[in-house]
C-alpha positions in Angstrom: -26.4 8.2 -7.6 -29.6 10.0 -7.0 -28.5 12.0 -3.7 -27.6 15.3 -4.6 -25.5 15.9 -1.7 -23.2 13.3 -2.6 -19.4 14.8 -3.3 -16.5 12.7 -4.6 -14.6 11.3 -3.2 -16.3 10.5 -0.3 -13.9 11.3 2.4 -15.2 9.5 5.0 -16.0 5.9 2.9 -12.1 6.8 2.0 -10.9 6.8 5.6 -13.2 4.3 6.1 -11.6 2.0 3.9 -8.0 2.6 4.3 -8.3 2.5 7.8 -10.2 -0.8 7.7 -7.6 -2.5 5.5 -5.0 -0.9 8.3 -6.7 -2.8 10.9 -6.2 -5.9 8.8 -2.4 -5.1 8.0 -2.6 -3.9 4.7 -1.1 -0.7 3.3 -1.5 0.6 0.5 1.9 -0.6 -1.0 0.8 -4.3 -0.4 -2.3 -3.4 -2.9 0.5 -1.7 -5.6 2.4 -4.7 -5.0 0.0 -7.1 -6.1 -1.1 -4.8 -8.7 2.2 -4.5 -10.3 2.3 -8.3 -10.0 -0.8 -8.7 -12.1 -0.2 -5.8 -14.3 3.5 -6.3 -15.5 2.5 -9.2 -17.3 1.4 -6.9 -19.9 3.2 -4.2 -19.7 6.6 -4.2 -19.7 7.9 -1.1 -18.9 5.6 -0.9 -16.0 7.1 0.2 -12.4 6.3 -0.7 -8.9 6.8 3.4 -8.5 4.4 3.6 -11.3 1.7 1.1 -9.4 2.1 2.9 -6.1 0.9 6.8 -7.1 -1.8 5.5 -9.5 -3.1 2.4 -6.3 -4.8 5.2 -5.0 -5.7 8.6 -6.4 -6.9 10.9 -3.7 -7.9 14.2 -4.1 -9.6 15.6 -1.2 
């Protein structure tokens, strides 16, 4: 990144995003979903819980 302007996160290529998956009907628990599909292969103790606050950390 050479723009010195530039803050993370980027609030509006956030919105952008989650409200362009919205439009295509997915949430955000559908992506922890298939994470914790693909994840608790190798990790057992792993929880869809666990998968849901870490899908998407947001601190703006």
């Amino acid at each position: 990144m050479n723009n010195k302007n530039f803050k993370f996160p980027d609030t509006s290529a956030y919105n952008f995003v989650i409200n362009g998956l919205k439009e295509k009907g997915i949430s955000l628990e559908d992506i922890a979903d298939m994470a914790y599909d693909l994840q608790s292969v190798f990790f057992d103790n792993l929880t869809k819980e666990e998968m849901m606050k870490n899908t998407i950390k947001r601190d703006a």
